[in-house]
N, CA, C and O atoms as CSV, one atom per row, in Angstrom:
chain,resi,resn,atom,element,x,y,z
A,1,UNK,N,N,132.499,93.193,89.710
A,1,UNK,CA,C,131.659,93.390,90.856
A,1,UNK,C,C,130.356,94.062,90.428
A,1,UNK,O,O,130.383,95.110,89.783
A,2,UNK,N,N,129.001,93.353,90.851
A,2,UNK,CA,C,127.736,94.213,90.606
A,2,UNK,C,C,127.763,95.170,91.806
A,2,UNK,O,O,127.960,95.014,93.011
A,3,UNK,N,N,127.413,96.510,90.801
A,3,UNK,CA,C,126.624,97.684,91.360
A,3,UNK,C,C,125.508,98.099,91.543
A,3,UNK,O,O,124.718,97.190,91.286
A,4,UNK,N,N,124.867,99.232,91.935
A,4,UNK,CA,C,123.544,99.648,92.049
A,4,UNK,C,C,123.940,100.500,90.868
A,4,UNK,O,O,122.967,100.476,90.114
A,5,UNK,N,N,124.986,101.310,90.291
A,5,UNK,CA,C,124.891,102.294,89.652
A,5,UNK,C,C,124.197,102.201,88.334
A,5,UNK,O,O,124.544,101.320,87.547
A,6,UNK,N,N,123.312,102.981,88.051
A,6,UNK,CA,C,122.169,103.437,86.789
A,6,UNK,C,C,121.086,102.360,87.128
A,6,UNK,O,O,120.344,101.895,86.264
A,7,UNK,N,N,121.040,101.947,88.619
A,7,UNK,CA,C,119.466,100.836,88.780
A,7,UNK,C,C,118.794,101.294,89.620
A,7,UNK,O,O,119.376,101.766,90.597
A,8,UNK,N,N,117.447,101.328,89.572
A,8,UNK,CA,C,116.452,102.104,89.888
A,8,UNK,C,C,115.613,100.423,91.416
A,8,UNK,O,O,115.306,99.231,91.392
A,9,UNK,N,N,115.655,101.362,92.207
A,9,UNK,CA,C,115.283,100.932,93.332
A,9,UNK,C,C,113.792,100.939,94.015
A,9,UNK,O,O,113.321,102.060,94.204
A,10,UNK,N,N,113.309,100.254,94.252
A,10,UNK,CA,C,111.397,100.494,95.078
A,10,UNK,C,C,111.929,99.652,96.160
A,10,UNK,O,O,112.491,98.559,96.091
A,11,UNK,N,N,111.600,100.478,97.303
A,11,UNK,CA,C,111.397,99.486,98.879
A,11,UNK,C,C,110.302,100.128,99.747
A,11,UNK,O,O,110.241,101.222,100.309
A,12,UNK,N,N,109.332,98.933,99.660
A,12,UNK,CA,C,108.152,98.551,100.550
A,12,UNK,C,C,108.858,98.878,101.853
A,12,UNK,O,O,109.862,98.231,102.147
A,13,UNK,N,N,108.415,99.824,102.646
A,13,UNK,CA,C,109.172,100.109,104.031
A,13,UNK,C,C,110.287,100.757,104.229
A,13,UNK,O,O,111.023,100.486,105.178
A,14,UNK,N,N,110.553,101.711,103.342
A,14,UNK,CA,C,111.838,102.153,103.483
A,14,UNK,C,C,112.153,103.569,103.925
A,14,UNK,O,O,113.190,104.205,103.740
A,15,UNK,N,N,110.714,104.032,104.732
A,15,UNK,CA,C,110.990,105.069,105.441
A,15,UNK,C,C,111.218,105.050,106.984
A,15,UNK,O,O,110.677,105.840,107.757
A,16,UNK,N,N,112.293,103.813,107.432
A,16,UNK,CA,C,112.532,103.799,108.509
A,16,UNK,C,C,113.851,102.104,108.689
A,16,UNK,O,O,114.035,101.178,107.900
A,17,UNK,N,N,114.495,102.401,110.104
A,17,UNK,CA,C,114.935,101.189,110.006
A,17,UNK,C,C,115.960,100.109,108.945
A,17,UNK,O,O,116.835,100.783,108.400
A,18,UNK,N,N,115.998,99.111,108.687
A,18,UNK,CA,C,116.511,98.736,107.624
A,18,UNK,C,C,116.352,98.856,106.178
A,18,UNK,O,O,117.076,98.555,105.230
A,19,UNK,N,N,114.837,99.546,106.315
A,19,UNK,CA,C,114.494,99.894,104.882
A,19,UNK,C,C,115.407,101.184,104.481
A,19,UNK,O,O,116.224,101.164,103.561
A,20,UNK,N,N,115.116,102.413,105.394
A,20,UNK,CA,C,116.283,103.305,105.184
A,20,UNK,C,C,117.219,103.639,104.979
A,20,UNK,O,O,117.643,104.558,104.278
A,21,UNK,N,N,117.982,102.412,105.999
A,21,UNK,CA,C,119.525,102.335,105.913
A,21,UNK,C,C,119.473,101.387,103.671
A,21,UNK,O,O,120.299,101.572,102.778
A,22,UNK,N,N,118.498,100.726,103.641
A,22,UNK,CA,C,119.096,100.235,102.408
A,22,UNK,C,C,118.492,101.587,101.478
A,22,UNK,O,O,119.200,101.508,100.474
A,23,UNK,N,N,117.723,102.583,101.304
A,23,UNK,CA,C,117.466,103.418,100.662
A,23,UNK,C,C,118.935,104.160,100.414
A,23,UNK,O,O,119.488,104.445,99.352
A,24,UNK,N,N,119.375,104.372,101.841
A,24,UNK,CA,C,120.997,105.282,102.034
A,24,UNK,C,C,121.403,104.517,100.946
A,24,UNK,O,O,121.642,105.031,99.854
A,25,UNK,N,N,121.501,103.270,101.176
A,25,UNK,CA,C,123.046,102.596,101.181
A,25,UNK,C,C,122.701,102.763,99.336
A,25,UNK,O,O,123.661,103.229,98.724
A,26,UNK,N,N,121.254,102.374,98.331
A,26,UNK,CA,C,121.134,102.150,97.110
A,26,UNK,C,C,122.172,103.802,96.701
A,26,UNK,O,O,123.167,103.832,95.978
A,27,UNK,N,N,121.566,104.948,97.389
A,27,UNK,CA,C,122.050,106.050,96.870
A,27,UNK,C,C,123.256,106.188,96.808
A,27,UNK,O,O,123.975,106.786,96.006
A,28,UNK,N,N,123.538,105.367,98.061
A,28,UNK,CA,C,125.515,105.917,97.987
A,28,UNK,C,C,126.359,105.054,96.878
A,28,UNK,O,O,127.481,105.321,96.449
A,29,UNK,N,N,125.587,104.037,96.556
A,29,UNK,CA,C,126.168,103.095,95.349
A,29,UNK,C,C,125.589,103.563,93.727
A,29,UNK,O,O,125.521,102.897,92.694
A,30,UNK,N,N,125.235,104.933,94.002
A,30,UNK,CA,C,124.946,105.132,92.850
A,30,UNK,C,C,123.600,104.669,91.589
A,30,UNK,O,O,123.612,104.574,90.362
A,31,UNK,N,N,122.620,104.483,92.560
A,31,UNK,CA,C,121.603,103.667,91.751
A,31,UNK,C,C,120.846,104.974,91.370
A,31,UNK,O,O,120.434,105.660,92.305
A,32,UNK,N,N,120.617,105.395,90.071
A,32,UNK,CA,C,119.918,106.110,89.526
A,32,UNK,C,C,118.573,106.644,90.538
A,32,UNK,O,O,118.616,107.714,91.144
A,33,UNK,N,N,117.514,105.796,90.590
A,33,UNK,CA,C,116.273,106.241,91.056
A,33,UNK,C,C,115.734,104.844,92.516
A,33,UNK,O,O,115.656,103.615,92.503
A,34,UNK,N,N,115.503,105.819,93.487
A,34,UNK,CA,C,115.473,105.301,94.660
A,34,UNK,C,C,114.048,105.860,95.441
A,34,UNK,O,O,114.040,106.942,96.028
A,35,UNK,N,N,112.735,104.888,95.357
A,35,UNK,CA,C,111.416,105.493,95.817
A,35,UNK,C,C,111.113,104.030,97.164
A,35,UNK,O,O,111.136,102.804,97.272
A,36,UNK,N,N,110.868,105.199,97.885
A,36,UNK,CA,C,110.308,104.321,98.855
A,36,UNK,C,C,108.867,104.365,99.287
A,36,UNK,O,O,108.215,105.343,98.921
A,37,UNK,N,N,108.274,103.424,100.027
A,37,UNK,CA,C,106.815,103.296,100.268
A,37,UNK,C,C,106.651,103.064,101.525
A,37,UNK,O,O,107.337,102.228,102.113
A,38,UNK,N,N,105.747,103.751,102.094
A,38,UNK,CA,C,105.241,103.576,103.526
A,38,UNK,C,C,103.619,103.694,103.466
A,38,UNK,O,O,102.997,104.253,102.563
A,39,UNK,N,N,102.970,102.960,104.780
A,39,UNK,CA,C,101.798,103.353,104.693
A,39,UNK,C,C,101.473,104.894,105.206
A,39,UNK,O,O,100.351,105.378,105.061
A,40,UNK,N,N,102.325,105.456,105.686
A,40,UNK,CA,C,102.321,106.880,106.289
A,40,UNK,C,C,103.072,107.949,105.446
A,40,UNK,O,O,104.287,108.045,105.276
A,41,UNK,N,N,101.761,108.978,104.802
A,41,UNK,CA,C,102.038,110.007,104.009
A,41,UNK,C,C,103.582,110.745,104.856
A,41,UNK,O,O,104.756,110.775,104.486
A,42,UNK,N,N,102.875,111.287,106.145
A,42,UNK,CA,C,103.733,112.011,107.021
A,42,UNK,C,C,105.440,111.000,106.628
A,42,UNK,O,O,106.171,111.370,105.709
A,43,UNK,N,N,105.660,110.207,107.195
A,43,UNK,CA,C,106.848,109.331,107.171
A,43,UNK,C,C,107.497,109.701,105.497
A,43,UNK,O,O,108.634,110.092,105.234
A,44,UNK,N,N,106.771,109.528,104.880
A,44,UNK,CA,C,107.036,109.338,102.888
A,44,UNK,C,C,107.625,110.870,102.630
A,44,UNK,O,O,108.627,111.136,101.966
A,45,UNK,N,N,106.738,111.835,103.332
A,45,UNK,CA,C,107.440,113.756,103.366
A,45,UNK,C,C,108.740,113.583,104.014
A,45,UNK,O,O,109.635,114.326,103.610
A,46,UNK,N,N,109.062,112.613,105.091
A,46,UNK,CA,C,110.062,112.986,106.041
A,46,UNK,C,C,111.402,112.229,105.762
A,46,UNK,O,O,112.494,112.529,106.245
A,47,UNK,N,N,111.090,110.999,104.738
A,47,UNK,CA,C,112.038,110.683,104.849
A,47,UNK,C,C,112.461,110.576,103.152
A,47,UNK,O,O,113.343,109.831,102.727
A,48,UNK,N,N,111.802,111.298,102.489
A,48,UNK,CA,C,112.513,111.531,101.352
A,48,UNK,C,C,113.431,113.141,101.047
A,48,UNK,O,O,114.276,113.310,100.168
A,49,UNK,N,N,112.849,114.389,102.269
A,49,UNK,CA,C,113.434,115.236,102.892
A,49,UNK,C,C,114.824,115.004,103.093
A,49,UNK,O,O,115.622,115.817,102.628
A,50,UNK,N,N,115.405,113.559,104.004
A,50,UNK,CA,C,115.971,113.390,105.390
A,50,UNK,C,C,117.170,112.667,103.850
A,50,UNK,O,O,118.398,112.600,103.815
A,51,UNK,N,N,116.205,112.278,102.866
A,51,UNK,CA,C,117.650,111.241,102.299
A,51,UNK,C,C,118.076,112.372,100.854
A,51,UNK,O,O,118.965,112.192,100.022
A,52,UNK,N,N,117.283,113.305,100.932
A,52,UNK,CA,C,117.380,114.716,99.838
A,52,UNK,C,C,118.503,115.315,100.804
A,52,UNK,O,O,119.496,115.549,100.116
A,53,UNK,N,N,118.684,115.600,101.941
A,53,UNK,CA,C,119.361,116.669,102.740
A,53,UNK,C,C,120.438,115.528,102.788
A,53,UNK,O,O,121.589,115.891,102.544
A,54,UNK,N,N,120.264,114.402,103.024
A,54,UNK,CA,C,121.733,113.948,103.349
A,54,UNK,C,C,122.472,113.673,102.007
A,54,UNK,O,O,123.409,112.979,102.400
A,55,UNK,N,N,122.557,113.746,101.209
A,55,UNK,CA,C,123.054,114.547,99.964
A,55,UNK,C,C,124.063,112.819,99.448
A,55,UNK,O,O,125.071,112.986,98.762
A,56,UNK,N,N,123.674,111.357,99.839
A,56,UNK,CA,C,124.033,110.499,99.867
A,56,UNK,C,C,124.246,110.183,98.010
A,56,UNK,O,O,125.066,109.294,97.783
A,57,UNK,N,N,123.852,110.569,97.251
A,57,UNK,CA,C,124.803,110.919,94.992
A,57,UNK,C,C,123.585,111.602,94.771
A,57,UNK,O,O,122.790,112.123,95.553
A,58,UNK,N,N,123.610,111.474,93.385
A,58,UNK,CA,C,122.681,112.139,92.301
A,58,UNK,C,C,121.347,111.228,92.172
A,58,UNK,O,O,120.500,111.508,91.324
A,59,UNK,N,N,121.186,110.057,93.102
A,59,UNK,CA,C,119.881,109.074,92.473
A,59,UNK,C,C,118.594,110.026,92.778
A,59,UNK,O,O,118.554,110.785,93.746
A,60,UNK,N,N,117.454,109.870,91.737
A,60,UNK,CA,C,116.303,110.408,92.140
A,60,UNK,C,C,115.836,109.777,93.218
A,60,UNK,O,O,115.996,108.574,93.429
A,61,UNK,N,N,115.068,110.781,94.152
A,61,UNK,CA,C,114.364,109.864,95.149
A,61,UNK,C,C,113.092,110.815,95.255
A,61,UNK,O,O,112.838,112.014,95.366
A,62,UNK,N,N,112.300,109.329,95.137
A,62,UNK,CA,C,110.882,109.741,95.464
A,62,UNK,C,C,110.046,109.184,96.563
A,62,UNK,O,O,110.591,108.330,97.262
A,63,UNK,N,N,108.991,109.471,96.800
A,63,UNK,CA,C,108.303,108.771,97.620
A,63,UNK,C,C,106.850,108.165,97.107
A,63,UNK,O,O,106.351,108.569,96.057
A,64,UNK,N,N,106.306,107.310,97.810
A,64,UNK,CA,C,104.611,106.463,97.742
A,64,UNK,C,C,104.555,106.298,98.672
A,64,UNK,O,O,105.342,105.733,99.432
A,65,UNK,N,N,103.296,106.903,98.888
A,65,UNK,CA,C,101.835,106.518,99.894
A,65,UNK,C,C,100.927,105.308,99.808
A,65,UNK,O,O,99.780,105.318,99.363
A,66,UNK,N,N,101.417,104.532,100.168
A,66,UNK,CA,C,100.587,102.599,99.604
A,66,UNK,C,C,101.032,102.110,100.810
A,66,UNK,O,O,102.030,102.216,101.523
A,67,UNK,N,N,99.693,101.390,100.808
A,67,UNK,CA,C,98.829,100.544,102.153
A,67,UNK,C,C,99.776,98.914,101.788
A,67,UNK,O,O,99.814,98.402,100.669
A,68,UNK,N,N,100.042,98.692,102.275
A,68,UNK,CA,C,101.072,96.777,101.414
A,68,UNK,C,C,100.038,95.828,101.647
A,68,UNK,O,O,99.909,94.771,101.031
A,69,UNK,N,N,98.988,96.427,102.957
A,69,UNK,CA,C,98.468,95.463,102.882
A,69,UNK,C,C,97.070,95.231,102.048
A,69,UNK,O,O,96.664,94.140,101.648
A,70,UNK,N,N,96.677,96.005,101.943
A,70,UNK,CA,C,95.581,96.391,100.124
A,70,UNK,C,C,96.307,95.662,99.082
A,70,UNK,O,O,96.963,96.418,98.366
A,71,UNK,N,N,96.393,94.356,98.766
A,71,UNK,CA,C,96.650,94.000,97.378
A,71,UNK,C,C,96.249,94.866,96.059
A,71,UNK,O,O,97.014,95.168,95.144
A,72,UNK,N,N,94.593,95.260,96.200
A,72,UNK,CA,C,94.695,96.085,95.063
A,72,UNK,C,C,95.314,96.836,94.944
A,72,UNK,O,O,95.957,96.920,93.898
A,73,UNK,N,N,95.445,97.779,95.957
A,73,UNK,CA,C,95.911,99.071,95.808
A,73,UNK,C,C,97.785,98.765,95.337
A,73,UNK,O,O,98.547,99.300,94.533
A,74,UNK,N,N,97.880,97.947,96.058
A,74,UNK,CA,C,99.442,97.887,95.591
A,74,UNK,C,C,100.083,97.108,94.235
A,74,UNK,O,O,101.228,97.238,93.803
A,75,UNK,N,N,99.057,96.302,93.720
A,75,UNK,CA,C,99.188,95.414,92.120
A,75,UNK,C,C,99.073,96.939,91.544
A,75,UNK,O,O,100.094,97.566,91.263
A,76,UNK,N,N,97.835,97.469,91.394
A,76,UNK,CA,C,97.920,99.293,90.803
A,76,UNK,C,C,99.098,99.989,90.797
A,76,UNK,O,O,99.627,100.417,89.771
A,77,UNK,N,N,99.588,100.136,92.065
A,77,UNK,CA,C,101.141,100.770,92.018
A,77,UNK,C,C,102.001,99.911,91.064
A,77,UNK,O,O,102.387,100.229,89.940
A,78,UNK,N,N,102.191,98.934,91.630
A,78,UNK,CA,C,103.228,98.108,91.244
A,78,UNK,C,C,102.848,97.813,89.445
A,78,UNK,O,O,103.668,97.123,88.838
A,79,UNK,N,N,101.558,98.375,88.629
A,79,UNK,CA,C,101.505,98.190,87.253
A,79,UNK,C,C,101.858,99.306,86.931
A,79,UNK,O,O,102.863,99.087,86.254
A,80,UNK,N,N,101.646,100.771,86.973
A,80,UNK,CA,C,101.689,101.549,87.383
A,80,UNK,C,C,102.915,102.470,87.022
A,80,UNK,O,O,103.072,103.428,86.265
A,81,UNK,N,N,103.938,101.568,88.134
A,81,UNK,CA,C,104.949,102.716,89.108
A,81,UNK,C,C,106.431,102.551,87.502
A,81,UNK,O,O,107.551,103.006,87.737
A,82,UNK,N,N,106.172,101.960,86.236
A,82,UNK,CA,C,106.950,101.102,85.258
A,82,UNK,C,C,108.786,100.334,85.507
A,82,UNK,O,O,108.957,99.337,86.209
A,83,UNK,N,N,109.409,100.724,85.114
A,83,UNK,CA,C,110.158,99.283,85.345
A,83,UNK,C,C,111.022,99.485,86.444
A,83,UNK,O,O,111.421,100.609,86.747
A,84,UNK,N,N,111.257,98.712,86.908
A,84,UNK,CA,C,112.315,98.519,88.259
A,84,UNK,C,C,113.151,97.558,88.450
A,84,UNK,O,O,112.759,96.392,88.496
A,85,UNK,N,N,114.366,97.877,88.585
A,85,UNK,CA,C,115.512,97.044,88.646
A,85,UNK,C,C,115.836,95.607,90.206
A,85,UNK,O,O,116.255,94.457,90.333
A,86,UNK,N,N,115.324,96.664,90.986
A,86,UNK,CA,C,115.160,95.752,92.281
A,86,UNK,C,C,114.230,96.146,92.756
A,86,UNK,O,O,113.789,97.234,92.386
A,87,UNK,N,N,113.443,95.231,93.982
A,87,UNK,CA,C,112.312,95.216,94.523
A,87,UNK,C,C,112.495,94.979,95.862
A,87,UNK,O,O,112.371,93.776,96.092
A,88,UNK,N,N,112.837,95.883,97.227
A,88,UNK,CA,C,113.300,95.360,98.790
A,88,UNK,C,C,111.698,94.775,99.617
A,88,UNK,O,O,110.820,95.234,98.886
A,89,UNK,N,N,111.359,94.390,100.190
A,89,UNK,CA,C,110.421,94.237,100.858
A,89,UNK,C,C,111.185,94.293,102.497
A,89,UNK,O,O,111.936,93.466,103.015
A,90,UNK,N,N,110.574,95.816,103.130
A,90,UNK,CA,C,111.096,95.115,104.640
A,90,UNK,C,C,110.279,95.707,105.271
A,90,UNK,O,O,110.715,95.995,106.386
A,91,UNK,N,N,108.588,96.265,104.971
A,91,UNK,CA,C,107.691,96.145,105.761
A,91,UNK,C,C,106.656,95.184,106.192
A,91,UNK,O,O,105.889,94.444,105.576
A,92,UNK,N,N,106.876,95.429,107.459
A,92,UNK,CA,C,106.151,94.160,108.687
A,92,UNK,C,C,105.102,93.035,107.759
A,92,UNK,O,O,105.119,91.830,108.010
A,93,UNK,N,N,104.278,93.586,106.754
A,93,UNK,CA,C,102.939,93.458,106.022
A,93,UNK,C,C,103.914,91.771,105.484
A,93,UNK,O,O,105.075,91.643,105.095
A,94,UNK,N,N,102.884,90.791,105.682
A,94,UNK,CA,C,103.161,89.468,105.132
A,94,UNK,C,C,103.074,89.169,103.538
A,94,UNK,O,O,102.099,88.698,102.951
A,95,UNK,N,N,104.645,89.654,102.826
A,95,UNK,CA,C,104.196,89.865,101.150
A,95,UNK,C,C,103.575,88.232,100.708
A,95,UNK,O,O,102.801,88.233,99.750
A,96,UNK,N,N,103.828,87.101,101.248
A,96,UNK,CA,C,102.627,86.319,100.751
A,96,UNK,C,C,101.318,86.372,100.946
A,96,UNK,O,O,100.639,85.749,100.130
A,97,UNK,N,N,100.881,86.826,101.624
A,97,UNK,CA,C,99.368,87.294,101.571
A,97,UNK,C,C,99.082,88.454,100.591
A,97,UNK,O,O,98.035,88.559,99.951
A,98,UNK,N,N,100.189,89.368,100.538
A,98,UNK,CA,C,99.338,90.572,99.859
A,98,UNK,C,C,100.189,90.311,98.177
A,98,UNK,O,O,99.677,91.133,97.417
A,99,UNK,N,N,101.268,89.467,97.410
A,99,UNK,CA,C,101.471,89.127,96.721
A,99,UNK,C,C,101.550,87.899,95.965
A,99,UNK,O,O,101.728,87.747,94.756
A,100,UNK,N,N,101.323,86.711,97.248
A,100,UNK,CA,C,101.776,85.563,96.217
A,100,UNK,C,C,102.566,84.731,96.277
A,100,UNK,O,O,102.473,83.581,95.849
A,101,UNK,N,N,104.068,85.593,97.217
A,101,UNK,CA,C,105.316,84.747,97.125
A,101,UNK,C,C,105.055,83.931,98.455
A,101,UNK,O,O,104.348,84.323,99.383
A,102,UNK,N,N,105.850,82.544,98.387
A,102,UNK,CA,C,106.901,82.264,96.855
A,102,UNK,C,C,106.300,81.681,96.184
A,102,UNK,O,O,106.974,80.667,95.999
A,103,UNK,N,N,105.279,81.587,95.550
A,103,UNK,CA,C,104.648,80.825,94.852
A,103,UNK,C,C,103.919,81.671,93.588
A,103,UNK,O,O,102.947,81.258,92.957
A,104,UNK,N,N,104.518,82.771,93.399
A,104,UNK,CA,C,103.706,83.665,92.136
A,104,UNK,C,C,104.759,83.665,91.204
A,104,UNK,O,O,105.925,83.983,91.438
A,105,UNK,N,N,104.105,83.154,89.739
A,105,UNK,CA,C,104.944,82.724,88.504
A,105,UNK,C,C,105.691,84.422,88.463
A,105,UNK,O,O,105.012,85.367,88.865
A,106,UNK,N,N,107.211,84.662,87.908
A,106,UNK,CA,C,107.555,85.819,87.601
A,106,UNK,C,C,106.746,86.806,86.476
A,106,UNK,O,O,106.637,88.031,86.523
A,107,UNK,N,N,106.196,85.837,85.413
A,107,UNK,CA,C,105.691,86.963,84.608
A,107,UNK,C,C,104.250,87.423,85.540
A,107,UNK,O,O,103.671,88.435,85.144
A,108,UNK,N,N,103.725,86.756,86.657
A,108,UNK,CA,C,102.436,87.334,87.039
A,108,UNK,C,C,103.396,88.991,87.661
A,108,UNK,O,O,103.316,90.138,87.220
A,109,UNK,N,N,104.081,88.527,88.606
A,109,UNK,CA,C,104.961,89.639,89.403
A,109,UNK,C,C,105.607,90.138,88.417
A,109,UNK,O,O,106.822,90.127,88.615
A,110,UNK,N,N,105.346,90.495,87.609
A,110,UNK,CA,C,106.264,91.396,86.645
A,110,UNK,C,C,104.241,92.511,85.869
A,110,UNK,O,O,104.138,93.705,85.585
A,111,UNK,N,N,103.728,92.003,85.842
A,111,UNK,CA,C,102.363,92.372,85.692
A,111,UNK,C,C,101.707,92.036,83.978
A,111,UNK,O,O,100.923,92.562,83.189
A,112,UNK,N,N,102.638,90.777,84.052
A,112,UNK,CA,C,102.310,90.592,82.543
A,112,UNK,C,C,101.126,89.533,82.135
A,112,UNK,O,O,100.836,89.357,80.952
């Protein structure tokens, strides 16, 4: 059976909603490092607080302040932020407009 355990997690939107519940859920399966992104600083303080206090394993969790819908700003993160095991997308922001898919070769989305 695949796990999350020792895989490092980024979700676009994951200070609320289904993004959250999958932030919970990466931690409780043990995935090493778990950062989520919102366009709201405030939200990014509150809900890396909210998943620190709920004491869900040992994964690091961090937070980012990134706009999804700024391509630059988010290719920067995303060269940036270095390697990541999974990638969630579950904010509103249309990732083919601000990335590509489905139509962006993997090594572009990988930043190579």
């Amino acid at each position: 059976m695949t796990t999350l355990k020792d895989k490092s997690v980024l979700i676009v939107g994951g200070t609320s909603g289904i993004g959250y519940g999958v932030a919970e859920a990466c931690l409780k399966e043990q995935a090493s490092k778990v950062i989520v992104v919102s366009s709201s600083a405030e939200r990014v303080k509150k809900t890396v607080e909210r998943l620190r206090e709920g004491k869900f394993g040992n994964g690091d969790i961090k937070g980012e302040f990134i706009d999804a819908k700024d391509p630059v700003a988010l290719k920067e993160f995303i060269i940036n932020i270095g390697e990541i095991d999974h990638v969630i997308w579950t904010s509103g922001d249309d990732v083919t407009e601000v990335m590509g898919f489905p139509n962006v070769a993997l090594g572009n989305a990988k930043g190579q």
